[in-house]
N, C-alpha and C positions, 0 to 999 in steps of 0.2 A: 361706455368706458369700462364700465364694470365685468362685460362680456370681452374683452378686448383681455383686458388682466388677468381673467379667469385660464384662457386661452393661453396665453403666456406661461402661464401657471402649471395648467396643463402639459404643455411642449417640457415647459423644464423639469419637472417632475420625471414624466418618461422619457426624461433623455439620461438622467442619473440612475434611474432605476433599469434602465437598461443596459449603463456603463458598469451598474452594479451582480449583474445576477448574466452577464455575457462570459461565455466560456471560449478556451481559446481551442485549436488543437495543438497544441505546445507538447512536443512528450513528455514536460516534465511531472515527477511526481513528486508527493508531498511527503519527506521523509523525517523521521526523527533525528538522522545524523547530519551536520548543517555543512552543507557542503555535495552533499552526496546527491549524485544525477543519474537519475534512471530515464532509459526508454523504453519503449514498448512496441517490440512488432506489432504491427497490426496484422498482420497476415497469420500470426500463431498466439499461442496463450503462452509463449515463453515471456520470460520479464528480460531485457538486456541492460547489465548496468553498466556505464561507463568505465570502463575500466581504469581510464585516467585517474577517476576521480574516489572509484568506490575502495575499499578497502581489502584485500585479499584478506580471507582468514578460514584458518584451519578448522577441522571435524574436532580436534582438540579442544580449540577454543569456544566452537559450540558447543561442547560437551561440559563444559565449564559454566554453562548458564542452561540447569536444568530444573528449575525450580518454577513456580506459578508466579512471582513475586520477581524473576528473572529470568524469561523462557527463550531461547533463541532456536531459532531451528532452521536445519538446509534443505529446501527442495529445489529442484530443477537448475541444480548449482549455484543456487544465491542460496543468502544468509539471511533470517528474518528475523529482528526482533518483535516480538510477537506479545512483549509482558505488557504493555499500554491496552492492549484489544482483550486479554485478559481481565486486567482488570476494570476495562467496561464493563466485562460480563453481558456481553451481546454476541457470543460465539452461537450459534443452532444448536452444534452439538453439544453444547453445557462446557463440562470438564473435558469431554474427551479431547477436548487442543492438547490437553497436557499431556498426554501420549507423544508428543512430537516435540518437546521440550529437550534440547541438548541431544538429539538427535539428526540422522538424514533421514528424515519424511516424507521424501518422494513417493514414494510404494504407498507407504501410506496415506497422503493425499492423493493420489491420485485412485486408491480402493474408494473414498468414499463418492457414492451416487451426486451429490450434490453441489460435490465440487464442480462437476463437469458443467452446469448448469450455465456456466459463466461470470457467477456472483462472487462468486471466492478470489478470483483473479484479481479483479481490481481492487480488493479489500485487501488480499496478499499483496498487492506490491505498494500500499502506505508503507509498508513496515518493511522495505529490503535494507540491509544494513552493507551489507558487500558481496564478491565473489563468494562460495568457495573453490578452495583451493586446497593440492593430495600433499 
């Protein structure tokens, strides 16, 4: 009986721990602004956001959050809030994010070597806020 239980035990254990730690292929991503639905080619390292759903906003309005404490920044025509990942402070390049703080940082992410690697992508699109837009 005792072996019989055990078994049971067993089954139901790995059956939550693997309802628990299963990934799906959903394009959704996990964003700061509650609403907001990103895809993602899979065929490019472009990020696509819903445009339904995402927020248009201007070079202005990024330019208006250029601080460590409130960093936004536009590459590859999305808009990134970036100040949560800052203030992790688990960036590689230390400070240097803050170069890209209320600017368009495409050029410039895309100069550095490491970005390309394919790490950077998924860790940029946590944080897309919206289009931009001219």
């Amino acid at each position: 009986m005792k072996k019989l239980s055990f078994i049971l035990l067993f089954v139901a254990l790995t059956f939550v721990l693997s309802a628990c730690t299963k990934t799906t292929d959903s394009p959704q991503v996990n964003n700061p602004v509650p609403g907001n639905s990103v895809t993602k080619n899979t065929n490019t390292n472009v990020i696509t956001p819903d445009l339904q759903e995402s927020p248009s906003i201007t070079l202005s309005e990024v330019s208006q959050h250029a601080t460590p404490t409130d960093c936004w920044t536009a590459i590859d025509g999305n808009v990134f809030n970036v100040t949560e990942y800052i203030k992790l402070g688990i960036h590689p390049g230390g400070e240097k994010i803050l170069n890209a703080c209320g600017k368009e940082a495409s050029a410039l992410f895309a100069s550095i070597d490491k970005h390309s690697n394919g790490k950077a992508r998924p860790t940029l699109e946590k944080y897309v806020i919206g289009v931009l837009v001219q």
